[in-house]
C-alpha positions in Angstrom: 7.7 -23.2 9.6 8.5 -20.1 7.7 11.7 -19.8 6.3 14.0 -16.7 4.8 13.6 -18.5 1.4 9.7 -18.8 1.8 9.5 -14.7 1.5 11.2 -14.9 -2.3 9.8 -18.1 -3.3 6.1 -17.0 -2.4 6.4 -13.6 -2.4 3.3 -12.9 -4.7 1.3 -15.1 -2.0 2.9 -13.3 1.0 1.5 -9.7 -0.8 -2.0 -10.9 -1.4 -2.2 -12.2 2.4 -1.1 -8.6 3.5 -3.2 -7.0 1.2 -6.4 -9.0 2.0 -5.6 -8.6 5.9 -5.0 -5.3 5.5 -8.7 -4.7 3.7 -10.7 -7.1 6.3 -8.8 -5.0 9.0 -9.1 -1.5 7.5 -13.0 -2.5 7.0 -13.7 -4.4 10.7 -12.7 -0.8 12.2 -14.8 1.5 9.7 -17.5 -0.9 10.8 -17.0 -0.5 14.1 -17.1 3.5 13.6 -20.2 2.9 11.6 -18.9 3.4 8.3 -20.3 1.2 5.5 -20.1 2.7 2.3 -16.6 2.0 1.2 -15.7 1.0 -1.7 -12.7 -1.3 -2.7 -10.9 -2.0 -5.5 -8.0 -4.0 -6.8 -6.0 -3.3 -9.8 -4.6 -6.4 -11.9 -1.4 -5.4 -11.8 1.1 -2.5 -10.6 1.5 -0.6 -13.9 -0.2 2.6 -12.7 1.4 2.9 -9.1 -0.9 1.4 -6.8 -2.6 -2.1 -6.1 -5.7 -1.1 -4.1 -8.0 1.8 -4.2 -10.5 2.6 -1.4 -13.4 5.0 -2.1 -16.0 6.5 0.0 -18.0 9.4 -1.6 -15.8 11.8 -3.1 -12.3 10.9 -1.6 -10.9 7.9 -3.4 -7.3 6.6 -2.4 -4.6 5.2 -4.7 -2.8 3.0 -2.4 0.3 1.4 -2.9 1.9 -1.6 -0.3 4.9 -1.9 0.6 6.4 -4.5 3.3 9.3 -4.9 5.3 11.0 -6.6 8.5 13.0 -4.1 9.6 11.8 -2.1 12.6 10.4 0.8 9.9 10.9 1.8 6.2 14.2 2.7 4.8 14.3 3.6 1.3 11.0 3.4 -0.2 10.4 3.2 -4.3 7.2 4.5 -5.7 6.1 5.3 -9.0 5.9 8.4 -10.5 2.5 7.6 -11.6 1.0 7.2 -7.9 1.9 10.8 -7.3 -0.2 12.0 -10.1 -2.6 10.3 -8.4 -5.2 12.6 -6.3 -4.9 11.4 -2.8 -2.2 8.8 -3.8 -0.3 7.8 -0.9 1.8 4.7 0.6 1.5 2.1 3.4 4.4 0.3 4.7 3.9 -2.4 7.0 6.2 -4.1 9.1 5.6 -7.3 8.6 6.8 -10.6 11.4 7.9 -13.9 10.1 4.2 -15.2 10.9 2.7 -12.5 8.8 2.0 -10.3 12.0 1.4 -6.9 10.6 2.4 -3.6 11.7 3.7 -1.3 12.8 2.3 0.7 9.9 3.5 4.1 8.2 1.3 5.8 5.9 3.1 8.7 3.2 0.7 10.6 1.7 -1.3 14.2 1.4 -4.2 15.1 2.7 -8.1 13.8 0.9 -7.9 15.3 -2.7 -4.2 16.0 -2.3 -1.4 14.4 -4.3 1.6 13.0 -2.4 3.8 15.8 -0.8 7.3 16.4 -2.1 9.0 13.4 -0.4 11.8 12.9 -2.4 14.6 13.3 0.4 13.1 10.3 1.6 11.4 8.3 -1.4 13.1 6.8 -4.2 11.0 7.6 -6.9 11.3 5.1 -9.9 10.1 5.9 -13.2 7.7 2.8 -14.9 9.0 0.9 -17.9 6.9 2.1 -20.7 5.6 -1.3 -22.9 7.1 -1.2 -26.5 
C-alpha cells in the first residue's frame, strides 16, 4: 500500500521507476512507428539540467523530469543550464499513487532549438556552482 510518506522516503526510487517507464514506453511506440535508431542516455546526476538525453541522428534532446499529482504543472524549476541546451526541453508527468503516468506536458522548442522564453511560467533556478 502506498503511502504520502512513501513519495519522500523513496523518492530517488519513485524517479528512476518514471524515468525507466517513461524510456520503455517512449521506445515501445517509436518501435511501433518503425523507428529503431534511438539512442538513450542517462546522466549520473542533475548537475547540467537534465537526466536523460535521447538521440536519433542529428536531433539529440536534453530532457529533464519532473513529476506531480496535481491535475497538471504549477510552478516548474529548471536549470539555467538545460536552456543552453540545444533542444533542451521538459516533461512533466502526472503521476497516480500506483505510479500511473500521465497526463504528460512537454516545454520545449522545436529540434535544434533551445527552450523558448518561458519564464512567466517557469521558475528558473540557477545551479550551485562546487567550491
Amino acid at each position: 500500500m502506498t503511502t504520502v510518506a512513501s513519495n519522500y522516503l523513496y523518492s530517488t526510487l519513485r524517479e528512476r521507476i518514471v524515468e525507466h517507464v517513461f524510456v520503455g514506453d517512449a521506445l515501445r511506440e517509436l518501435w511501433r512507428l518503425g523507428v529503431y535508431d534511438v539512442e538513450v542516455l542517462r546522466s549520473e546526476f542533475d548537475a547540467h539540467g537534465y537526466d536523460l538525453v535521447m538521440a536519433r541522428g542529428k536531433i539529440v534532446r536534453h530532457i529533464q523530469f519532473k513529476t506531480g499529482t496535481q491535475k497538471e504543472p504549477g510552478t516548474v524549476s529548471l536549470s539555467r543550464a538545460l536552456a543552453e541546451k540545444p533542444s533542451g526541453c521538459a516533461i512533466w508527468i502526472r503521476l497516480e499513487a500506483d505510479l500511473g503516468m500521465g497526463p504528460f506536458f512537454w516545454f520545449g522548442g522545436g529540434p535544434g532549438q533551445p527552450l523558448a522564453a518561458l519564464d512567466h511560467l517557469l521558475s528558473i533556478r540557477e545551479d550551485r556552482k562546487p567550491g
